[in-house]
C-alpha positions as CSV (number, residue, x, y, z in Angstrom):
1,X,-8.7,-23.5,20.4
2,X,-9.6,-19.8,19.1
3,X,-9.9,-19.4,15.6
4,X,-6.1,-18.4,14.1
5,X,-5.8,-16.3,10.9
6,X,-5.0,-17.3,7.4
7,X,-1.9,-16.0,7.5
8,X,-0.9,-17.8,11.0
9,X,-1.7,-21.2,8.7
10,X,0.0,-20.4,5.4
11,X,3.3,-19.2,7.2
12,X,3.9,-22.0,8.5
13,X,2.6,-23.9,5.2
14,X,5.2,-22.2,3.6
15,X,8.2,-23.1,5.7
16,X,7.0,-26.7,5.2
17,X,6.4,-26.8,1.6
18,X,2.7,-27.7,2.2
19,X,-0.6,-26.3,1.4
20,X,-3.3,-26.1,3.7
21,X,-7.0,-27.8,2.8
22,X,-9.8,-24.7,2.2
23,X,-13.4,-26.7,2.7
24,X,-16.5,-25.0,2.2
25,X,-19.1,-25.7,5.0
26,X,-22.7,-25.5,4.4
27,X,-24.4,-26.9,7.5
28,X,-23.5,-28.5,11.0
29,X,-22.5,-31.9,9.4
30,X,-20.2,-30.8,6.7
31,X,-18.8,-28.1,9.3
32,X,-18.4,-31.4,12.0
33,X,-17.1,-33.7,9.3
34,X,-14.1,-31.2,8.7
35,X,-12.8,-30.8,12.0
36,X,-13.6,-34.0,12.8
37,X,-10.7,-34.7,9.5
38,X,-8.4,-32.3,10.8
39,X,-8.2,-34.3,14.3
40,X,-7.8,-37.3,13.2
41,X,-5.1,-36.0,10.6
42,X,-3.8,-33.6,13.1
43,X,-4.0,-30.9,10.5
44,X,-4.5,-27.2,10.3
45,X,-7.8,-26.6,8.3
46,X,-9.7,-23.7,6.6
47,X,-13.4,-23.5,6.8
48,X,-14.9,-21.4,4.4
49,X,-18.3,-20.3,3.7
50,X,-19.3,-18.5,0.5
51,X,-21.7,-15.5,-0.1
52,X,-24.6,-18.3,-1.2
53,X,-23.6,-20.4,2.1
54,X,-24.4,-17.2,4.4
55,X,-27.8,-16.6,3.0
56,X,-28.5,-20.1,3.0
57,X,-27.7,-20.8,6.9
58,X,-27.3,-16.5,8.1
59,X,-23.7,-15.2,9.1
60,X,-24.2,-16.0,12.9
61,X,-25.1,-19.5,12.7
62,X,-22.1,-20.1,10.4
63,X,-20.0,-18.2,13.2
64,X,-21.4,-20.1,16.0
65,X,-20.8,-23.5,14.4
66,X,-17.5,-23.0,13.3
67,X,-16.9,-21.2,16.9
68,X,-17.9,-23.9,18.7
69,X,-16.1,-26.6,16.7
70,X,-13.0,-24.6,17.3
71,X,-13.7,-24.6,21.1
72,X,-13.3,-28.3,20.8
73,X,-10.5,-28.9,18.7
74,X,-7.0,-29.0,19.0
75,X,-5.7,-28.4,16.2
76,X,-5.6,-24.6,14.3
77,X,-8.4,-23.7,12.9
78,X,-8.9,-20.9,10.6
79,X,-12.5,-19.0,9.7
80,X,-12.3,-17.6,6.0
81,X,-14.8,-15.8,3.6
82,X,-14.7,-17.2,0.3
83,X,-15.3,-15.1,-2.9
84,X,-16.7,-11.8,-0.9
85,X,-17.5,-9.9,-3.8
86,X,-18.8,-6.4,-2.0
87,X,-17.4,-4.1,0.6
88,X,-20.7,-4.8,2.8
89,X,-20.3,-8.8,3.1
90,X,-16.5,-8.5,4.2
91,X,-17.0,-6.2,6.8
92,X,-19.7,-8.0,7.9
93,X,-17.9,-10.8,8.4
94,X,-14.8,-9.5,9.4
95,X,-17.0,-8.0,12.6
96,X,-18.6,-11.0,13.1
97,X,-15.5,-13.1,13.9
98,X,-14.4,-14.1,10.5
99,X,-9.9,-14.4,10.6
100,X,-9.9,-14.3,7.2
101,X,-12.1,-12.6,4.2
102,X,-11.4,-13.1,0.4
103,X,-12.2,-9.7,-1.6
104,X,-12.7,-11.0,-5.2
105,X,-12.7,-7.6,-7.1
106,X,-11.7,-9.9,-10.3
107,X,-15.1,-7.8,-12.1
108,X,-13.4,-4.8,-12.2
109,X,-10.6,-3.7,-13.8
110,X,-7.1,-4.2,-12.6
111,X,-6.6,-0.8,-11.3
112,X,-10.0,-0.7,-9.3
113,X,-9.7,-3.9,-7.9
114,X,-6.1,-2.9,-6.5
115,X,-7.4,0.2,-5.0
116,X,-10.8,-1.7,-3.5
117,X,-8.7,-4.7,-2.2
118,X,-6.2,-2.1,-0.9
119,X,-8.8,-0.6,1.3
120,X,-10.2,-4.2,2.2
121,X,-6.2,-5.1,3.5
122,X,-6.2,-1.8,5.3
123,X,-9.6,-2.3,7.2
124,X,-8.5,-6.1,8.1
125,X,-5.1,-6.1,8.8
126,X,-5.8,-3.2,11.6
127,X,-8.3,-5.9,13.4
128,X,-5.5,-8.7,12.8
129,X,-8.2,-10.4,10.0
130,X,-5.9,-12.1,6.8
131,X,-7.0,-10.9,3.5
132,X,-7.2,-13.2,-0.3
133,X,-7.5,-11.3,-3.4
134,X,-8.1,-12.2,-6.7
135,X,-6.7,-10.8,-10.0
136,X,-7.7,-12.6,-13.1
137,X,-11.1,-14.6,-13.6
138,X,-11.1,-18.0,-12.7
139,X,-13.7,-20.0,-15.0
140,X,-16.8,-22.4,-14.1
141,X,-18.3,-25.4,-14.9
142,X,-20.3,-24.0,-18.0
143,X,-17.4,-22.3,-19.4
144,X,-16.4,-23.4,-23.4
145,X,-12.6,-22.6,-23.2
146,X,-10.8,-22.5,-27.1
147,X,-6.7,-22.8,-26.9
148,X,-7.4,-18.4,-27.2
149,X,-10.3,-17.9,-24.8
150,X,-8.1,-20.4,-21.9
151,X,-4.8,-17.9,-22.9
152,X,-7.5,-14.5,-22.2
153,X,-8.6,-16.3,-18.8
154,X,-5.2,-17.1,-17.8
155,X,-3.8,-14.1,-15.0
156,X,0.0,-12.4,-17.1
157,X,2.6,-12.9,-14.7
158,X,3.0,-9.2,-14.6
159,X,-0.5,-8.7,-13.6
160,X,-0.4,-10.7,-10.8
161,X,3.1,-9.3,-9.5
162,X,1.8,-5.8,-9.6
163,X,-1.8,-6.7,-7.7
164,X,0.5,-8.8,-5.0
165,X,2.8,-6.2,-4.4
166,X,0.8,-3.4,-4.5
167,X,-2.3,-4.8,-1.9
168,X,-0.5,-6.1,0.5
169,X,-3.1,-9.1,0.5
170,X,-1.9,-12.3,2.9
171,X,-2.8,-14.7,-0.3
172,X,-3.1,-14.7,-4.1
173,X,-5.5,-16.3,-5.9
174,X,-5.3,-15.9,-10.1
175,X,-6.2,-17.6,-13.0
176,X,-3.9,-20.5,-14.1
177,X,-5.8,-23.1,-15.7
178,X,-8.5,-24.3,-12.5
179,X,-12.2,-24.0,-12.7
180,X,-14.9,-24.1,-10.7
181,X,-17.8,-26.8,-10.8
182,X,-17.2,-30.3,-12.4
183,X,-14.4,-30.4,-14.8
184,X,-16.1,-32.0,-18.5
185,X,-12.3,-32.6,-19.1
186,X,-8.9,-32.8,-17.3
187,X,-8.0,-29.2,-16.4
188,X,-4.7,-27.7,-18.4
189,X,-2.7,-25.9,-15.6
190,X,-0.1,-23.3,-16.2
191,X,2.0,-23.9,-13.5
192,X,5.0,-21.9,-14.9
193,X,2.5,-19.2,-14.1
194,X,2.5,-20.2,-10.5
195,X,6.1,-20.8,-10.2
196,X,6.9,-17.0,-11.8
197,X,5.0,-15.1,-9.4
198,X,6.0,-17.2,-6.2
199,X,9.8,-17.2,-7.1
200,X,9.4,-13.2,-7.8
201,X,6.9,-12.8,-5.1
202,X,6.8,-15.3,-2.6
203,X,3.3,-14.9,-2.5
204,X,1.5,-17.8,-1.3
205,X,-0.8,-18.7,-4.0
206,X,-3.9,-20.2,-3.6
207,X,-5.8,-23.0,-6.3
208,X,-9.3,-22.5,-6.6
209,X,-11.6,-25.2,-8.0
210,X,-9.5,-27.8,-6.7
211,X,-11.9,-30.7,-6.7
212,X,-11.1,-32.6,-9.7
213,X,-7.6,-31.2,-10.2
214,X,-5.1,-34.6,-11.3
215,X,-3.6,-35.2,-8.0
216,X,0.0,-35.2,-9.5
217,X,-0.8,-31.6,-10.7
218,X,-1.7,-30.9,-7.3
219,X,1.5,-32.1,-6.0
220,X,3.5,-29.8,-8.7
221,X,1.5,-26.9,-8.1
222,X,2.5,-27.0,-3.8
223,X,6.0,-27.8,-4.9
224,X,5.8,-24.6,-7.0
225,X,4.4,-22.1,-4.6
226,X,0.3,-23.1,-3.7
227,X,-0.2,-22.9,-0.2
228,X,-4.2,-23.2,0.0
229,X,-6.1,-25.3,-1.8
230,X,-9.9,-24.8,-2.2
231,X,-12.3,-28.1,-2.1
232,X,-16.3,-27.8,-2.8
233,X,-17.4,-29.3,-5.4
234,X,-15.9,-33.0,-3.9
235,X,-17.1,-32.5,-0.7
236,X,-21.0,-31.7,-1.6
237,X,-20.4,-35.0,-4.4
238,X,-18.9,-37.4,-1.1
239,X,-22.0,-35.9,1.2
240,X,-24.8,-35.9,-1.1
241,X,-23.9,-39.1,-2.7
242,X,-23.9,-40.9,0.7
243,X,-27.1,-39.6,1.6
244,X,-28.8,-40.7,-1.7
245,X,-27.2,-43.9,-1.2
246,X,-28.9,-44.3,2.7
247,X,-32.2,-43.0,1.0
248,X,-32.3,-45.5,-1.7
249,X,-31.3,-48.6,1.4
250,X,-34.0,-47.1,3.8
251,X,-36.4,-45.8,2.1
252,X,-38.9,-45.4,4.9
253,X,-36.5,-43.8,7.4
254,X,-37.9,-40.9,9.3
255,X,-34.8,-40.3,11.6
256,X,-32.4,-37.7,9.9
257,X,-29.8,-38.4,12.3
258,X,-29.3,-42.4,10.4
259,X,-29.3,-40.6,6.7
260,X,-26.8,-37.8,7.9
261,X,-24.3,-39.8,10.0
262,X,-22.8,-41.9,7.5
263,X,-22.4,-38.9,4.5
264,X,-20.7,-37.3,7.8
265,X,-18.5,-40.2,7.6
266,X,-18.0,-40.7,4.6
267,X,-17.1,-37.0,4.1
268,X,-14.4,-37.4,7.0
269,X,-12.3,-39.8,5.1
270,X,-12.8,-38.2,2.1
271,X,-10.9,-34.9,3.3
272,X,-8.5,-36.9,5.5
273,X,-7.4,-38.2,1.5
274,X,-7.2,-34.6,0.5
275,X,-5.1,-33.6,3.9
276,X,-2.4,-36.5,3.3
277,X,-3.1,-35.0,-0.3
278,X,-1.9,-31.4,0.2
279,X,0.6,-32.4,2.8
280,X,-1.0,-31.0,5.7
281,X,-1.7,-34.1,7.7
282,X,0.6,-34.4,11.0
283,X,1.4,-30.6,10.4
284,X,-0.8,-29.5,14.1
């Protein structure tokens, strides 16, 4: 199949209550592993690559490998940039065959980032190319959140009405309680947050640093309005900790094709868990 865009997935999400799995992809097996998931399941699936994941593997491999996985698959598939923080990378990849870019303009201040995210919809939506943007500042791993810092980082319901509304952007991602990295602790979700701006809005929301989120909070949060959910940190924990695992069994194997194949396998199921997870499985 041709790649479909964001929007394509999450309209359809969002007639059937659903959320749609986002999985970053950093090399051929990761990007095999996820399609490979989204067969089996018979699932729509987002494949994402980052900033870092570009200049690790260079926006034409990335292209071709997700390109050519699509060719085989039969089920939607959906290209999408994750966390484009400059005007250069998005347009980059929107011309190189990218159906979906995120424009995280969450640096500046609210009435820059509209007007940069603005011109990001405008560019992309006139090549048919969906568009994410961010309002608030999602935290990471290192982050020490107090009760009053976690309130700062949490996205006002206002805020995130007036950036929705005023971009135009296919999906909203703001700050409710999610982090990115290894939680040290269960996350605190403000899913009230989620449910005011999707019931004034119908924006489909998107959780970032979903790897570690309670699944029951999960569950809420796509009852409530999430209609992508982001997966990383998980998928590099099921990968890498297979491969250390074959390592440590065979220690003089020379073949990388007997190390890589099982973490391949292993990664499978593990998003096939987060497919039935999100709802999505049996949705293609």
């Amino acid at each position: 199949m041709s790649l479909v865009p964001l929007r394509t997935l999450l309209d359809a999400a969002e007639q059937g209550k659903y959320a749609v799995g986002a999985f970053n992809c950093n090399n051929m097996e990761i990007v095999q592993a996820i399609v490979a998931a989204a067969e089996e399941c018979r699932s729509p699936v987002i494949l994402q690559a980052s900033q870092g994941a570009i200049k690790y593997a260079g926006l034409d491999y990335i292209v071709a490998m997700v390109k050519a996985a699509a060719a085989r698959a039969t089920v939607p598939i959906c290209l999408h940039l994750d966390h484009g923080t400059d005007f250069n990378t998005v347009v980059a990849c929107i011309r190189a065959g990218f159906t979906s870019v995120m424009f995280d303009g969450s640096q500046y201040e609210k009435a820059e980032n509209i007007a940069r995210t603005k011109e990001i919809v405008k560019i992309a939506h006139a090549v048919g190319v969906s568009v994410e943007g961010e309002i608030g500042k999602i935290g990471g791993v290192e982050d020490e959140i107090s009760v009053d810092d976690r309130e700062a980082m949490l996205t006002p319901v206002p805020d995130a009405i007036e950036f929705f509304e005023a971009t135009g952007v296919d999906a909203l991602a703001m700050s409710f309680g999610t982090a990115h990295g290894p939680y040290k602790l269960p996350p605190k979700l403000a899913l009230d947050r989620i449910a005011a701006v999707h019931e004034k809005t119908g924006a489909y929301l998107v959780m970032h640093g979903g790897s570690g989120v309670p699944e029951d909070d999960v569950r809420q949060g796509i009852a409530l309005g999430i209609r992508k959910v982001n997966i990383d940190t998980e998928l590099r924990q099921a990968f890498l900790g297979e491969i250390r695992q074959q390592l440590a069994a065979k220690p003089h194997e020379i073949d990388p094709r007997k190390i890589f194949a099982p973490a391949r396998e292993v990664l499978k199921e593990h998003i096939k868990a987060k497919m039935r997870l999100f709802g999505c499985a049996g949705k293609a």
